[in-house]
C-alpha positions as CSV (number, residue, x, y, z in Angstrom):
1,X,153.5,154.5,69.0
2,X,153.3,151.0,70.0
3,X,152.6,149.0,66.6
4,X,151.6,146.0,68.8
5,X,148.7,147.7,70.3
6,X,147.6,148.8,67.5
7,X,147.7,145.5,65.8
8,X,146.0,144.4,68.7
9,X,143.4,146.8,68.6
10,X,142.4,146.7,65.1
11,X,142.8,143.0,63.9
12,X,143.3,140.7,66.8
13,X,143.2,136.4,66.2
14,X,139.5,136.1,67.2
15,X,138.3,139.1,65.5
16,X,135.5,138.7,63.1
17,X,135.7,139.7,59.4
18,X,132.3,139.7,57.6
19,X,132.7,140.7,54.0
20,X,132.6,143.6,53.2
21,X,133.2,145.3,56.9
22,X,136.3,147.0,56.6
23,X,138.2,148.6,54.1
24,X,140.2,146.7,51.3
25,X,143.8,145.9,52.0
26,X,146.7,146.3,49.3
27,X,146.2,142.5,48.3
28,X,142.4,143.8,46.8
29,X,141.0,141.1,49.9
30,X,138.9,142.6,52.6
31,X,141.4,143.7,55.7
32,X,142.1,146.0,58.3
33,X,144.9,147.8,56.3
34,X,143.1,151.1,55.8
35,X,141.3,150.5,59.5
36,X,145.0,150.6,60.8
37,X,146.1,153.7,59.4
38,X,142.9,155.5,60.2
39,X,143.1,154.4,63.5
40,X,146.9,155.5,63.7
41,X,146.2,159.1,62.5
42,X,143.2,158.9,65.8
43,X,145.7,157.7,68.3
44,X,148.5,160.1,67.3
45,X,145.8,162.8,67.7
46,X,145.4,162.3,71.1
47,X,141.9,161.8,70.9
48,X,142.4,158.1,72.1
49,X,145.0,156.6,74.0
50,X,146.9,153.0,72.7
51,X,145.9,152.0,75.7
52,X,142.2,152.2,75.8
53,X,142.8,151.6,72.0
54,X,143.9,147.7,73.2
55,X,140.3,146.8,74.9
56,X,137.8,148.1,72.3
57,X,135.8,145.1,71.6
58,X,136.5,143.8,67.6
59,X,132.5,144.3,66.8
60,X,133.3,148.1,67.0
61,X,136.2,148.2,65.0
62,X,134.1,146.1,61.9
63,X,131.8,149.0,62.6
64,X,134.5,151.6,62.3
65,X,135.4,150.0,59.3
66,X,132.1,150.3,57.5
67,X,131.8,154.0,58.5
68,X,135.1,154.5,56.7
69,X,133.4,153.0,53.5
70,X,130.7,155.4,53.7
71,X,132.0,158.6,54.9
72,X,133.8,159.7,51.4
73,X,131.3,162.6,50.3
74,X,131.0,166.2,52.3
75,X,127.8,165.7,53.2
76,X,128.4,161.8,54.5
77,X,131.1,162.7,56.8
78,X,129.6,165.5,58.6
79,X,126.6,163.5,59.4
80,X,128.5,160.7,60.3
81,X,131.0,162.8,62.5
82,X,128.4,164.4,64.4
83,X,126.4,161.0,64.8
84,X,129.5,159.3,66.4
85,X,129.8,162.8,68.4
86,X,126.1,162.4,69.6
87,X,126.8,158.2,70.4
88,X,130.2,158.4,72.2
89,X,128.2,161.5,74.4
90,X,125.5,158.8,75.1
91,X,127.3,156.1,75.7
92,X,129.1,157.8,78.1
93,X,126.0,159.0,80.3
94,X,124.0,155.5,79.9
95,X,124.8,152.7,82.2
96,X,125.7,149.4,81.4
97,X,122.4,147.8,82.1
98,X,120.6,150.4,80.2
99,X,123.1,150.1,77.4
100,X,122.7,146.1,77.4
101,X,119.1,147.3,77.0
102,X,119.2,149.4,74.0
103,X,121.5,146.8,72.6
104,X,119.1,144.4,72.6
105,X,116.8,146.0,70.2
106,X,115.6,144.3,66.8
107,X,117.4,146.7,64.6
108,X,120.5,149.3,64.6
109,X,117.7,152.1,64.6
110,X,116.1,151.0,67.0
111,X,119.2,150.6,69.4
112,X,119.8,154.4,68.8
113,X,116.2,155.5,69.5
114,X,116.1,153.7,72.6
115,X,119.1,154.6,74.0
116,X,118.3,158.4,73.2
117,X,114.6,157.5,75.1
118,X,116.6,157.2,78.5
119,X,116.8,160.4,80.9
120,X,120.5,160.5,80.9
121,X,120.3,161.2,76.9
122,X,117.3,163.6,77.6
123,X,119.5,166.3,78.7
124,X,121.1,166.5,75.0
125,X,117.6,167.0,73.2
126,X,116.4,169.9,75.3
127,X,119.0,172.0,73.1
128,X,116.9,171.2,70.0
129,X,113.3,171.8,71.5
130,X,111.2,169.8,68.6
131,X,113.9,167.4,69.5
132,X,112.0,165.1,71.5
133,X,108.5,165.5,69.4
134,X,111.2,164.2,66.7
135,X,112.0,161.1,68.1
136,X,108.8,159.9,69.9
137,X,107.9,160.5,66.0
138,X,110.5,158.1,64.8
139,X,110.3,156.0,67.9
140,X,106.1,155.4,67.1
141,X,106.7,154.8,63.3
142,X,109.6,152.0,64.4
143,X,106.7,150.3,66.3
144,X,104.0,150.7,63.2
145,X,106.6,148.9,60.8
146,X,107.5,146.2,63.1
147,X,104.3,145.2,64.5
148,X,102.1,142.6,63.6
149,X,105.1,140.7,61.6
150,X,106.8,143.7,60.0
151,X,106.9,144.4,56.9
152,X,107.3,143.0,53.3
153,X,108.8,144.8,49.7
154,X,107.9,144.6,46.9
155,X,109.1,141.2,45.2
156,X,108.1,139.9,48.1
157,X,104.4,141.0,48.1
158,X,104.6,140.1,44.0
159,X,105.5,136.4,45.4
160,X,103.1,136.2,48.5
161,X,100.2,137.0,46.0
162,X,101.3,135.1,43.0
163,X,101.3,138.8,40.7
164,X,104.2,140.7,38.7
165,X,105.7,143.9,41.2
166,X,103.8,145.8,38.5
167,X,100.5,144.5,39.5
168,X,101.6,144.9,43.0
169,X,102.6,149.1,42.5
170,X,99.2,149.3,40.6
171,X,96.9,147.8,43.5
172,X,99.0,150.6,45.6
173,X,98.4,153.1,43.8
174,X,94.8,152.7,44.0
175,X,94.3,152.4,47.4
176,X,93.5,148.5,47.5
177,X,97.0,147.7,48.9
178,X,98.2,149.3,51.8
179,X,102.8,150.3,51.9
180,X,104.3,153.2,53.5
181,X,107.4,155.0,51.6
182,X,110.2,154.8,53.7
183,X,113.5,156.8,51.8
184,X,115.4,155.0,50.0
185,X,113.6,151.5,50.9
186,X,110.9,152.6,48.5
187,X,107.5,151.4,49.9
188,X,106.5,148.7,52.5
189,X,103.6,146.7,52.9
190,X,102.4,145.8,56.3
191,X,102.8,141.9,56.4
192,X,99.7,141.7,58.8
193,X,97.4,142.8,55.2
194,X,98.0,139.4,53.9
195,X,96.6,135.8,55.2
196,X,96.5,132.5,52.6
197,X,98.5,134.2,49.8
198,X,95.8,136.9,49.6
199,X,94.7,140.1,50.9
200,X,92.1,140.4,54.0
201,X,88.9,140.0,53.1
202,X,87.1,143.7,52.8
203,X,90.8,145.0,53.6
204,X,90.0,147.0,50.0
205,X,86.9,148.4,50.6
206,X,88.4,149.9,54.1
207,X,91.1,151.3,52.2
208,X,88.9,153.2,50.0
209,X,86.7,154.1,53.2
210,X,90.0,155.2,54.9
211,X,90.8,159.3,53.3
212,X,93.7,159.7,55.3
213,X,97.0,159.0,54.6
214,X,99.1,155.7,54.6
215,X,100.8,156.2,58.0
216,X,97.3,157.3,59.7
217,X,95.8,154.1,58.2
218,X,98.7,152.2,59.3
219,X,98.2,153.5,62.8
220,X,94.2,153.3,62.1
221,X,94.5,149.5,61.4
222,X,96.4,148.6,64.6
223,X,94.7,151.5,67.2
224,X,91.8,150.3,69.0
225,X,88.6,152.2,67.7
226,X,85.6,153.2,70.1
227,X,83.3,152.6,67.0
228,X,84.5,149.4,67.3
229,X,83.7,148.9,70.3
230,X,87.6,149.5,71.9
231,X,88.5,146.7,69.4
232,X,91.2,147.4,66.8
233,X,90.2,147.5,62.9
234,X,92.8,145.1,62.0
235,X,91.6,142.1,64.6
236,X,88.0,142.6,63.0
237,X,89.3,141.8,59.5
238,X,90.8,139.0,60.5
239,X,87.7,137.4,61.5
240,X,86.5,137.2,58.3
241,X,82.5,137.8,59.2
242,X,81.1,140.4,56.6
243,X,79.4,141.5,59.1
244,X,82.5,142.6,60.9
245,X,83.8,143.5,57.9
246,X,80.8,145.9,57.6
247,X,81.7,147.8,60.4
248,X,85.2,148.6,60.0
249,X,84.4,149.8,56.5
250,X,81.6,152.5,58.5
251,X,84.2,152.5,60.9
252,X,86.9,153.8,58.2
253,X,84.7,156.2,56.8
254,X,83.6,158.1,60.1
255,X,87.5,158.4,60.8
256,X,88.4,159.2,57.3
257,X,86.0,162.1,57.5
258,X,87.0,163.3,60.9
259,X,90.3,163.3,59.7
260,X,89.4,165.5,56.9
261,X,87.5,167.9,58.5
């Protein structure tokens, strides 16, 4: 084994180190020590050749590295083997324009549900046939949380409104505050809810009109509405005419109902 390609490969003069990114080095300092010898044992096994090991790009070594981090538990490094498994198969099939493409969205999520949007990547899903329901699924609640300005936590919403996060979880749990659970991230409030350093005007009262469930109000709120008039709920609000206010609340309700029914 060539220990100059590998040092090459995995560390290189221009290479970028963010804290954190790879695994710690003897020294206690962030390095590519452990990188190395993972990278060895991959090489040796013929999976990759030192040659094609010498012109991957730094960026996905840093990656490699934090996937090393992570993969310690059973459960972490099956996921994470078949994920790389599912993204080298992509990769592979996608060209480099549509790649660029994919690459270019807002968040790492998003570049994966992009790339898996393309035909090329199609082909894989049609083993799995609620495969592609799946990620339309994931692909429309990506667009919900980063429309209209994204989304805020918690402390953040406590801040915006001048209240303790207490106060904040309470008006959620009544209705009077609209946030989505999403895992681990605990809930997230739609940044468009909040104007001044306060709630919408009537946005309450809709939310109580509204008997569906946060993600169908989510997707309520931003949806045109023929009771509406083909306008959407959320432009209506932000007019701040009672009148219009008035109507979405009706507007809620009839939805709401239809929803339950």
């Amino acid at each position: 084994m060539d220990s100059a390609v590998i040092e090459r490969a995995t560390a290189g003069a221009d290479a970028p180190k963010a804290p954190g990114a790879c695994p710690h080095s003897e020294g206690g300092e962030p390095g590519h020590g452990a990188l190395r010898d993972a990278w060895q044992e991959i090489l040796q096994g013929g999976s990759l050749s030192a040659e094609d090991a010498a012109y991957i790009a730094p960026s996905v070594f840093e990656a490699f590295g934090r996937v090393l981090s992570v993969g310690k538990e059973p459960g972490q490094a099956a996921f994470i083997a078949r994920s790389l498994n599912a993204v080298a198969r992509v990769a592979s099939r996608l060209s480099e324009a549509q790649l660029g493409d994919a690459a270019g969205a807002p968040s790492d999520v998003a570049v994966l549900v992009k790339a898996l949007r393309a035909p090329e990547a199609i082909a894989d899903l049609e083993e799995d046939p609620l495969a592609g329901a799946r990620l339309r699924g994931a692909q429309v609640r990506l667009e919900l949380l980063t429309a209209e300005g994204g989304t805020l936590g918690v402390e953040q919403v406590a801040e915006l409104l001048g209240l303790s996060r207490q106060a904040v979880d309470k008006r959620r749990r009544a209705g009077t505050l609209l946030a989505v659970e999403v895992g681990k991230r605990g809930y997230r409030y739609p940044a468009w809810q909040f104007s001044g350093g306060e709630a919408l005007p009537g946005l309450p009262g809709v939310l109580r009109a509204l008997d569906v469930s946060p993600w169908t109000q989510l997707s309520w709120f931003l949806s045109a509405d023929l009771r509406l008039g083909g306008e959407r709920p959320l432009d209506l609000l932000r007019r701040r005419d009672p009148e219009q206010v008035k109507r979405v609340v009706r507007a809620a309700a009839a939805y709401g109902h239809q929803g339950a029914a």
